[in-house]
C-alpha positions, 0 to 999 in steps of 0.5 A: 329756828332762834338766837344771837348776840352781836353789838357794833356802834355804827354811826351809818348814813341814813334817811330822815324821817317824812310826815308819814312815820317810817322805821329804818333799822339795821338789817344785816352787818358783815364785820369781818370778811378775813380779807386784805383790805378788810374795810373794802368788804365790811358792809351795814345794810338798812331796810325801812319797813315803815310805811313811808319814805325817809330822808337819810340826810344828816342820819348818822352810824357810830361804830364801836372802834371808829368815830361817827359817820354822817350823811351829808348828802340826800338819800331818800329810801322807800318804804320796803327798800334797802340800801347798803353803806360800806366803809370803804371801797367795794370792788363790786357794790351793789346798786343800792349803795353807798360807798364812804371811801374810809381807808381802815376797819369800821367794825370790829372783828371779835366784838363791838355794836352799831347805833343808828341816829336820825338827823336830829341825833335821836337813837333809832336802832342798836345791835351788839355782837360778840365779845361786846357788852351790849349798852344800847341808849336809851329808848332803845333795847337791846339786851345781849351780843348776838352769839357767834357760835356758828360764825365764821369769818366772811359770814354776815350776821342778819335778821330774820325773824319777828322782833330784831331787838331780839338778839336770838333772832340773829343768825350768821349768813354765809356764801351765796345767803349773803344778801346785801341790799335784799331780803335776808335769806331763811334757813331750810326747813328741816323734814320730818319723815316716818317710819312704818306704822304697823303691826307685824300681826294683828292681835289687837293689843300688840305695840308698835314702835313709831320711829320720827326722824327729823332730817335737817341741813345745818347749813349755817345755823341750828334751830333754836327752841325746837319741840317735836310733839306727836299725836296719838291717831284715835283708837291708839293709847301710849305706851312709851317715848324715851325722853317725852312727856305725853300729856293725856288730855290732849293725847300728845307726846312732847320731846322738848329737843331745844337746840337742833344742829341738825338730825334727830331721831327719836320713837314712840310706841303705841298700842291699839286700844284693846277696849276699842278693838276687842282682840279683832283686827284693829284699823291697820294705821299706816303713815297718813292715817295720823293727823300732821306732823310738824316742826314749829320754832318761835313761829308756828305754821302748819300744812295739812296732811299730806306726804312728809314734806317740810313747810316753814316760816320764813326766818332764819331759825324761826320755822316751822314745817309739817307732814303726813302723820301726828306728829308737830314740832312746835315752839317751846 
């Protein structure tokens, strides 16, 4: 499900580039743990998804609010491998890690941007967050803070999603999601169960209401861009759904919900067509005779029909999950 805006500059010690082309980006930041001795908890972890080892030596982070930071010793990070710089003197660091010894904040606690250079000084990754003005150098892109709507202090702020320039693909981690020096934790799927799909009696034309029930634990974040699209089951026509749009040409009904902080209810109500069935005891639908149903954010996977069990890509807004019936949720 989508999503933020963070900006601290950060100059952080990182890895040089090798003859195979490597990208090392900022993967998750925790900026203010609302702790004593706060620098001791603030942390910036890397994550080089290129193809290539990458030399951190001379790599550099800027902060919004202290000067930069360079590496000055050799620190060669794998291809797929983490590592995680504090600014002060963790208690517990993890393994992959570096510790700096600074003795005030690094970043700031309302707002600020982080901006990793290599060793030749060349700008390779950029966030802002907050109250910050996002400014990111030039070629990088950046264009809004990640949102801290949800946030909350001793919450981190990770990537999880598509394209990490993409401030909505930001979403605030908390507790035991919190994963430095590891992949980023995703959002659960939410569930879409069903209601009974049948007629009291069977007159061929009689409505039936189809109530859909999107059941998701907010936990930290909501889903973003979230659309919910059911299918008509051949041999039904529509009638009604409050709040949808049903395009006739693919038989679906569409509630563009957006935001979904968590359980929503909404109801179709359909027929069975009077030309097919001709006053007979119309094919009694039940759940699994509609198609799937599915819940879809900015990415899009669904399973085949089966009991209503939720399936979702995996990042933290960005999911989609699917279920017996005709229903989909699908991206905006």
């Amino acid at each position: 499900m989508m999503k933020r805006c963070f900006h601290i500059l950060l100059l952080l010690l990182l890895l040089s580039g090798t003859a195979l082309q490597a990208a090392v980006r900022i993967n998750e930041f925790l900026f203010y743990s609302g702790l004593a001795n706060d620098e001791d908890h603030e942390f910036i972890e890397l994550y080089n998804d290129g193809p290539g080892a990458v030399e951190l030596l001379g790599w550099s982070l800027e902060s919004s609010i202290a000067a930069p930071i360079t590496n000055n010793s050799s620190y060669v990070l794998a291809a797929g491998d983490y590592v995680v710089i504090y600014p002060g003197n963790p208690a517990n660091p993890v393994s992959n890690s570096v510790s700096l010894g600074l003795d005030s904040e690094y970043l700031d606690n309302h707002g600020g941007s982080i901006l990793l250079r290599d060793d030749q000084g060349i700008p390779q990754d950029y966030v802002a967050y907050g109250s910050y003005v996002a400014s990111p150098p030039a070629p990088l892109s950046f264009p809004t803070p990640i949102l801290l709507d949800y946030w909350q202090a001793g919450d981190s702020l990770a990537f999880i999603g598509l394209d990490p320039d993409d401030p909505c693909q930001w979403i605030n981690r908390r507790a035991s999601n919190i994963s430095p020096g590891g992949q980023n934790t995703r959002q659960p799927d939410p569930g879409i169960p069903y209601g009974t799909i049948a007629p009291t009696s069977y007159s061929a034309c009689e409505t039936i209401t189809v109530p859909i029930v999107i059941s998701y634990d907010l936990q930290e974040t909501p889903l973003y861009k979230t659309r919910v699209d059911f299918e008509l089951p051949a041999g039904f026509l529509f009638v009604e759904a409050p709040g949808a749009v049903f395009n006739d040409g693919t038989r679906t009904i569409s509630w563009n919900i957006g935001v979904l902080p968590g359980h929503f209810d909404v109801y179709a109500v359909i027929k069975p067509d009077c030309s097919v069935n001709s006053g007979i005891s119309p094919v009694r639908r039940s759940p699994s005779a509609l198609r799937a149903a599915s819940i879809k954010t900015p990415s899009t996977r669904s399973l085949p029909p089966t009991t209503p069990r939720p399936s979702a890509y995996s990042s933290r807004s960005w999911k989609s999950m699917s279920a017996s019936s005709t229903a989909v949720l699908a991206p905006l």
